[in-house]
N, C-alpha and C positions, 0 to 999 in steps of 0.2 A: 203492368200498372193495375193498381184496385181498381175495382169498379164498384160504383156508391149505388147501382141501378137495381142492385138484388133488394130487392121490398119484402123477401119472403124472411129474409134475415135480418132486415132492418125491423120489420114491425112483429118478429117472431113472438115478443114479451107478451103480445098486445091481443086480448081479445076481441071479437066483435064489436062487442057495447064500446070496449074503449077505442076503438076504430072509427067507429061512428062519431063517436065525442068529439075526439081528436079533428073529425072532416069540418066538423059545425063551429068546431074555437075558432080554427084559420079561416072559414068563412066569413065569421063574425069581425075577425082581427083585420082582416085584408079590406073593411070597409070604414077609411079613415072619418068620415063622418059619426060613426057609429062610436068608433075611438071615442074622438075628441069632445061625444057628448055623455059619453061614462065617464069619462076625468071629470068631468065638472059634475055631474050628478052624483058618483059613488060615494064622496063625502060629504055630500048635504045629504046622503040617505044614512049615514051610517048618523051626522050630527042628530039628523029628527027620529032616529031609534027604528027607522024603518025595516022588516022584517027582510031582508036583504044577504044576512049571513049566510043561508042556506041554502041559497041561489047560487051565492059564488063559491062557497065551499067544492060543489058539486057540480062546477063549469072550468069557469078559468083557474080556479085554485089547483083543481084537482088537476089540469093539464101540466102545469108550470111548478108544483111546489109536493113536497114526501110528506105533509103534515102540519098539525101544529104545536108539536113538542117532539122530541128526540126519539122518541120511542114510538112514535107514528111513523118513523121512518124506516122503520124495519122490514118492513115487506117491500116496500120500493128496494132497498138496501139488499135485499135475498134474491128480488127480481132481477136485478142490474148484475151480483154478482153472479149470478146461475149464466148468465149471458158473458161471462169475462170483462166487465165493465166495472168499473170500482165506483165511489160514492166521495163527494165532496161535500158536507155536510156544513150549509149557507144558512146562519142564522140571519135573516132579511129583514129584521124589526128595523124600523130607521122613522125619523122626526123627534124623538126624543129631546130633554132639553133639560133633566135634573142631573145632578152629577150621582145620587144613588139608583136611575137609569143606567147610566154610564155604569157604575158600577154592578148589576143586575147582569147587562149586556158582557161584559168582561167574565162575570161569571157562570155567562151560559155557553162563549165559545172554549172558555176553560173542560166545562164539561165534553163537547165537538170532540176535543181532544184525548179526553178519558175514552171515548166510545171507540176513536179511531186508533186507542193505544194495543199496539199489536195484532189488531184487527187488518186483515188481507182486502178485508170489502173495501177500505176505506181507507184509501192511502195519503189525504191529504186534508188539514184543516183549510178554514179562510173566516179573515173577517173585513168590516167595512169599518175604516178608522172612522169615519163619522157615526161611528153610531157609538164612539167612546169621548165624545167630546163635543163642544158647543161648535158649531160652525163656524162663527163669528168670529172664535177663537184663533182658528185655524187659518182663516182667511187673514186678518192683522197678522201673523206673523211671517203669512206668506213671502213678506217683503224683511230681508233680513235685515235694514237697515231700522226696521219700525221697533219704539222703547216700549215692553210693554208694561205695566202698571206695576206692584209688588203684588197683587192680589191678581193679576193674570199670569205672573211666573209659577205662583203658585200652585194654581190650576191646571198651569202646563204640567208642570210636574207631576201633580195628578195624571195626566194624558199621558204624557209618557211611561211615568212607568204601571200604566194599565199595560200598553203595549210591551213592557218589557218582563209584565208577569206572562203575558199571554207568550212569546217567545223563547220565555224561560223555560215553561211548562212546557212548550213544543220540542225544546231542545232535549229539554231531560225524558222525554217521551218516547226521544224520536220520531217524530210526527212532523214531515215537513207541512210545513204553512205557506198558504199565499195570503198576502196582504193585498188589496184589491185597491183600484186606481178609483182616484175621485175626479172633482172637476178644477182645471189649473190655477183657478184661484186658492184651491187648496194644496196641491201637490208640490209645490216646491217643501211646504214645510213636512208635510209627510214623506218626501224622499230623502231629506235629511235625517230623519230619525230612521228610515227602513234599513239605509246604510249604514250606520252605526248599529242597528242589531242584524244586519251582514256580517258587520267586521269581527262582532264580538262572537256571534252564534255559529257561522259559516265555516270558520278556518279547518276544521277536523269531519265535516260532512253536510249535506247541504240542508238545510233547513226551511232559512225565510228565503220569503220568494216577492220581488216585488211584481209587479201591473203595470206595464208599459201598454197604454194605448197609442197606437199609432196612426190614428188619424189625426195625429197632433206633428205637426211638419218637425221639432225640433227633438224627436225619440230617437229617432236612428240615431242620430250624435250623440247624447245622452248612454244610448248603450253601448257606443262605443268607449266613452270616454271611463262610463262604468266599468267594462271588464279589464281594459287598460288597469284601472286602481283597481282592481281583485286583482290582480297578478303581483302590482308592484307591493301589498300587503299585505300578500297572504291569504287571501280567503276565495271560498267560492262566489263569483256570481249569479244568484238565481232569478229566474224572467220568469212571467208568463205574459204572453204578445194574446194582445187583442185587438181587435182594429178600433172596439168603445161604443162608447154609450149616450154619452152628452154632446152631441152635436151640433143639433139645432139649436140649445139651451148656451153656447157655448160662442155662437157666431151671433144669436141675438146680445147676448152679454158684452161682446166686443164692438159690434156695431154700437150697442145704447151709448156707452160709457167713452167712445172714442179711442180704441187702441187696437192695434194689429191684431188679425184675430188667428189663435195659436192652430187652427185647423188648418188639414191639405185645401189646396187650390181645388182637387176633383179626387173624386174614385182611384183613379189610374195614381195619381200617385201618392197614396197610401196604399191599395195593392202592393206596389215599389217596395216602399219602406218596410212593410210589415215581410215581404218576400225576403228581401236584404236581410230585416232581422234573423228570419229564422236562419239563412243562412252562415252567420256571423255569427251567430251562438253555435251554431254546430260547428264549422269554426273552430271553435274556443273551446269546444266542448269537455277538453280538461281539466276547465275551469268552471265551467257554467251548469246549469239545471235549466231545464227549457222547455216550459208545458206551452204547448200549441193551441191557444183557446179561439178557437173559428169554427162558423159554419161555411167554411167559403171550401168549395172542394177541391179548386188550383191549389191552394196553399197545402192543403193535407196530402195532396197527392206530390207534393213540392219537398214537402218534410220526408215521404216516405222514402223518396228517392235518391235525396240527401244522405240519408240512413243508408240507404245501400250504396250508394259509392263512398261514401268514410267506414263502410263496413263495419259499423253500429249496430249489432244486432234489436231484433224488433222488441226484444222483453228489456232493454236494456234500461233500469230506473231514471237513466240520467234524462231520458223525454216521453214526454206525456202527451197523448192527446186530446183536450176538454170541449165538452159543449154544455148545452143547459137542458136539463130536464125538461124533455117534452117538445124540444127543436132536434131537428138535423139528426135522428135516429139513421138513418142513410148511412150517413159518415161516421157515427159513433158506433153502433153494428156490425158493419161492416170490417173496419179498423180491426174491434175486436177480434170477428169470426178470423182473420190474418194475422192473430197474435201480438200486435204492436198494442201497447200498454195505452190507454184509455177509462177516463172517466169524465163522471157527469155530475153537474153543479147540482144538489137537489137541497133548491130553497126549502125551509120550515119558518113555523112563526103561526101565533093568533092571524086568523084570515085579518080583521081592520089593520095591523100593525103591518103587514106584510102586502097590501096594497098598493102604497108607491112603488115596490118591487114590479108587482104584476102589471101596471100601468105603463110601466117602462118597456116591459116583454109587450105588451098589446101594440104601444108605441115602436117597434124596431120591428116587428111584424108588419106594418104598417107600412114604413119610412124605407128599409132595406129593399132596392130593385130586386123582387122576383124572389122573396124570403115567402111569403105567403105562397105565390103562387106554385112555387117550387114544392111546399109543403105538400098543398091540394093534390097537386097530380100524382106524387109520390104515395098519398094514401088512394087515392080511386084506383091508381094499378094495382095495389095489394086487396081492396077488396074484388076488382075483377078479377084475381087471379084464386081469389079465394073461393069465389059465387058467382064466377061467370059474366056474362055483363049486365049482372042485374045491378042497377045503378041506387047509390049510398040514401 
């Protein structure tokens, strides 16, 4: 079995300073108070012009994110690959609301794509459908039965085929893509349209990749019934399992509004589901593509082992194992330094634009049992091991 406990190879990238940094973020993150009164201050400072940029550039930006254009990303990109670690290049701008936004955003994960074309460092694009479309949008059609206007068809179709230029361009790139999971008042209609450029992109090598979060009780079925119809049509199945992101925002939503709320009952059984999945994709794995996106190290050491009794070798393209820049270096290092293929989400974007991104990482640092804590210790053992117990 791996062991995630080597810190000397987990934080080999990492020099002192950014050692240090790194000990002060999760300190700061692990103190939910502190959280929840930067969510409501960061954007009444950015509204009054407050000089603020350069605080966060130089804290939380720099923990969580490669840049704020493409070409910022390069020395994270050299870093990551010098380490056997590859690059997922997250364009994280989101709140948008014009549709030459939308357009702008289409044409900056197009470029993701150019950079990751034939490129080793950087094996996979992603983008966030909501940053190519109006929410409100997405949400009305989530219900299949709902008429939408002549001038919201229209628009849709604008939405779609954003997405189906950006698939296109992935296809003829060869650059597989994840498509990343929103919140379930949106994803019905975004799993419709990911599966139809499954069906169309899929059939001759694997491409798109949808976002199953599984801390939604009704995924496992979903993916079952998903790779069942990849079989009976032809095409590849591709996943990447997460256990998610909208929880709290998702069980409030359900309680306000009065409808069953689509989260697990507990922990324990999303662990389950998310566990079952991976297993079910490997499974299937004739059919499927399957990046493992967790910091959870049962699950990673779950996959590994999987791998070796279906005698999947560890380089084998067909799975992946992802975390997010500047978490769970443990398990992405480590992964690495044992040859099983690995890579790392690294947001970019304008620091104000890319904000609700990092709000969300402060948040799940926050909210997650023992994510914070887990971090802390993990960095105090690498600097005691590096400087004795002279304390951070």
């Amino acid at each position: 079995m791996i062991s995630f406990d080597n810190t000397e190879i987990a934080f080999k990238y990492k020099s002192n300073k950014d050692l240090k940094r790194a000990y002060t973020m999760f300190k700061l993150v692990g103190k939910s108070w502190l959280v929840q009164i930067g969510k409501a201050m960061v954007p009444i400072a950015f509204k009054l012009r407050l000089p603020i940029k350069g605080i966060i550039r130089a804290t939380i930006f720099k923990q969580f994110c490669g840049g704020e254009t493409i070409d910022d990303c390069d020395k994270t990109i050299q870093i990551l690959y010098d380490n056997n670690v590859g690059t997922i290049l997250d364009y994280s701008v989101e709140g948008k609301t014009e549709e030459k936004d939308f357009d702008a955003t289409r044409d900056e994960i197009l470029a993701t794509i150019d950079k990751a074309k034939g490129n080793k460092a950087i094996p996979f694009a992603v983008f966030k459908p909501t940053g190519l479309s109006r929410h409100a949008l997405l949400e009305k059609l989530n219900d299949e039965s709902a008429e939408p206007t002549p001038e919201e068809k229209e628009e849709f179709t604008r939405v779609f085929n954003r997405i189906n230029d950006i698939c296109k361009h992935a296809y003829n790139s060869d650059v597989p893509i994840f498509i990343d999971a929103e919140e379930s008042w949106y994803q019905d209609t975004l799993d419709r349209i990911v599966e139809s450029m499954m069906a169309n992109y899929n059939k001759d090598k694997s491409i798109i990749y949808n976002t199953f979060q599984m801390y939604r009780h009704d995924r496992l079925e979903y993916l079952k019934k998903g790779i069942d119809k990849a079989r009976r049509e032809g095409y590849n199945f591709c996943g990447k399992l997460v256990r998610g992101a909208y929880m709290e925002k998702e069980r409030e939503r359900a309680s306000e509004m009065g409808y069953p709320s689509p989260i697990q009952p507990d922990k324990e059984a999303c662990d389950r589901d998310f566990n079952e999945g991976i297993e079910l994709m490997v499974k299937n794995i004739d059919v499927c593509g399957l990046c493992c996106g967790t910091h959870n190290e049962d699950s990673s050491h779950l996959l590994a082992k999987l791998m070796e009794e279906n005698n999947i070798k560890k380089d084998d393209k067909r799975i992946y194992f992802a975390q997010l820049l500047g978490m769970s270096d443990h398990i992405s290092f480590n992964l690495a330094y044992h040859d099983y293929q690995v890579a790392k989400y690294v947001p970019y974007g304008p620091v104000k634009d890319v904000m609700p991104y990092l709000l969300r990482r402060a948040d799940e640092n926050t909210s997650v049992a023992g994510q914070t804590g887990r971090e802390l210790d993990l960095i105090s053992r690498e600097w005691k091991r590096r400087k004795g117990k002279l304390a951070i």
